[in-house]
C-alpha positions in Angstrom: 36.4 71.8 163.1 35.4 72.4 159.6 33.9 75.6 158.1 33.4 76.2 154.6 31.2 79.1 153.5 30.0 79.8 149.2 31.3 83.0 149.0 34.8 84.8 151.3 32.9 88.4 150.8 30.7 87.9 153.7 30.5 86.4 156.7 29.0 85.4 159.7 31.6 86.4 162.0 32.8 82.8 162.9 35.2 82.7 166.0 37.3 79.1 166.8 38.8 79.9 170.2 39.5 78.4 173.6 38.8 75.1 172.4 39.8 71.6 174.1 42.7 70.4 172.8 42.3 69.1 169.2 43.5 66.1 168.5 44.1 64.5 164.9 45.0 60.9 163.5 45.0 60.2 160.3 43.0 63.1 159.4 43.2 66.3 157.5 42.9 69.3 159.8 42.1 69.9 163.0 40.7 73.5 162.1 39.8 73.9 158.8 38.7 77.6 156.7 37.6 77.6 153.3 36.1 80.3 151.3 35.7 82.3 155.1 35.2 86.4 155.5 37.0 87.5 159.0 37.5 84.2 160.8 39.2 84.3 164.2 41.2 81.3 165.4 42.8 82.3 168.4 44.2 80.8 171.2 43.8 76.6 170.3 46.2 73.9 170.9 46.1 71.6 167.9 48.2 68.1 168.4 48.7 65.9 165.6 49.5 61.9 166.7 50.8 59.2 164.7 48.2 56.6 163.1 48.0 54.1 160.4 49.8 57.1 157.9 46.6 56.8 155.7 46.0 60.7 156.0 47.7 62.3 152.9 48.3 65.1 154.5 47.9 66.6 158.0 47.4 70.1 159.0 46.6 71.5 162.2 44.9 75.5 161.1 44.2 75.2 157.0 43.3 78.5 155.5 42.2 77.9 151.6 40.6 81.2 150.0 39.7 83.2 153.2 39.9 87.0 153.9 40.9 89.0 156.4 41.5 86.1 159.3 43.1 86.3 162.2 45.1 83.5 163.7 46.8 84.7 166.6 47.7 82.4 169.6 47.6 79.1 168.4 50.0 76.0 169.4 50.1 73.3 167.0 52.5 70.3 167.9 53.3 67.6 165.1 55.1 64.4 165.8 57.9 64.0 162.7 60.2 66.6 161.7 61.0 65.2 158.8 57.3 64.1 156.7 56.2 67.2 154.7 52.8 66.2 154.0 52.3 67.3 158.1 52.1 71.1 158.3 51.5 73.5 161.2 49.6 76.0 159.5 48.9 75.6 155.6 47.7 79.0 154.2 46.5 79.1 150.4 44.6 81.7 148.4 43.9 83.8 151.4 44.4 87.6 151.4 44.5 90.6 153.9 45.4 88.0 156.9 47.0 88.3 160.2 49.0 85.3 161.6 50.3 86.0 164.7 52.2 84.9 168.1 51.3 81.1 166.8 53.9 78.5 168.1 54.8 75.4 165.8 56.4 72.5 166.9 57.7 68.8 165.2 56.1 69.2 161.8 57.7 68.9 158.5 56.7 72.7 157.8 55.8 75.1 160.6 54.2 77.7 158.6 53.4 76.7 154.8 52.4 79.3 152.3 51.3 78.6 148.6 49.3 80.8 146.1 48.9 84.8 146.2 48.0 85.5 150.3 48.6 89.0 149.0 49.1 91.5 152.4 49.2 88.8 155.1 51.1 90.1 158.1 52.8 87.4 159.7 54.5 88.1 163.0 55.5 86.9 166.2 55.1 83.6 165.1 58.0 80.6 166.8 58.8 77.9 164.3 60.5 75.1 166.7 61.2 72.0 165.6 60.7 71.4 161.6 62.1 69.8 158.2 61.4 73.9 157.9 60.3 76.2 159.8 58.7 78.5 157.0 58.1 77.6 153.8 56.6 79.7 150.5 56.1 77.3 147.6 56.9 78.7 144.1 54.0 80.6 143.7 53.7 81.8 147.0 53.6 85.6 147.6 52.6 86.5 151.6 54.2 90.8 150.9 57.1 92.4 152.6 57.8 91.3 156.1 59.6 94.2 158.1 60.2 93.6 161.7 58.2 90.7 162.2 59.1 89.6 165.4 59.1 85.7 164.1 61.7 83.7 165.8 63.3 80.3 164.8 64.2 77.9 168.1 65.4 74.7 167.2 66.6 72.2 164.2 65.8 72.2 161.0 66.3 68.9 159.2 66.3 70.1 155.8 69.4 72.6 157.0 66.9 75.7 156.7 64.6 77.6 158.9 63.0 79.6 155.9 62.5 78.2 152.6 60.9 81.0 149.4 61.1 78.8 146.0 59.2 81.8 144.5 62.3 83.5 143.6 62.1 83.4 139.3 62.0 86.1 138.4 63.6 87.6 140.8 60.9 90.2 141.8 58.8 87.8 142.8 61.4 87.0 146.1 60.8 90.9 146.7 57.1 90.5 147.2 57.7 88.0 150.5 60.7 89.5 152.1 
């Protein structure tokens, strides 16, 4: 499911809920958001399989340059824990977000943040089985997390449940704690 608007300052109030299950080989995203003013995505069950490998990358919810979405409900289950080009939920460029009581299971990251998502609220989320469960790239910046509610259940191949590489200088790590 693919949605992809010109402009992320209005909107025509797209809702992607209670779907089938979505099912992906060897392609990109099973839901997809680009550019996007309030989009729900609640309550889905995204499953990524195994194919020829010729996807680049695999993600089951993308968010690139939205705001103000909700993604609340969502389970997306991957099948390696240790390939990082497979992601639960890839979020990039997208401000004022909620990501909420999604579960994430056998990808190589969970939750994946890069870019300014400037006051996302993420919470409640369960990161399973991952390479990690969350992971900001070096220019990711999601604000401060207080009492969030996430939880970690499971391994973590790379050794860590939560990876932030944005930590030079160091009050860039105070704008995602």
């Amino acid at each position: 499911i693919s949605v992809v608007e010109k402009s992320n300052t209005a909107g025509a109030n797209f809702d992607i809920s209670f779907n089938s299950p979505i099912t992906l080989i060897d392609a990109y995203a099973g839901i997809e958001l680009s550019s996007v003013y309030k989009p729900k995505v609640g309550c889905n069950n995204v499953l990524l399989k195994i194919g020829s490998g010729q996807a680049i990358s695999t993600v089951g919810i993308s968010l690139l340059s939205c705001v103000g979405a909700q993604v609340s409900q969502n389970l997306v289950k991957g099948y390696s824990t240790t390939n990082t080009s497979r992601m639960g939920v890839n979020t990039d460029q997208s401000i004022n977000s909620l990501i909420s009581c999604n579960s994430v299971d056998s990808t190589g990251f969970g939750f994946h943040f890069t870019s300014s998502n400037l006051n996302t609220n993420f919470r409640g989320n369960i990161m399973r089985n991952h390479f990690e469960g969350l992971h900001l790239t070096n220019t990711a910046v999601i604000d401060t997390q207080s009492l969030a509610g996430n939880k970690w259940i499971g391994s973590y191949s790379s050794g860590f449940g939560a990876v932030n590489l944005n930590f030079t200088p160091f009050s860039n790590l105070l704008k995602s704690l």
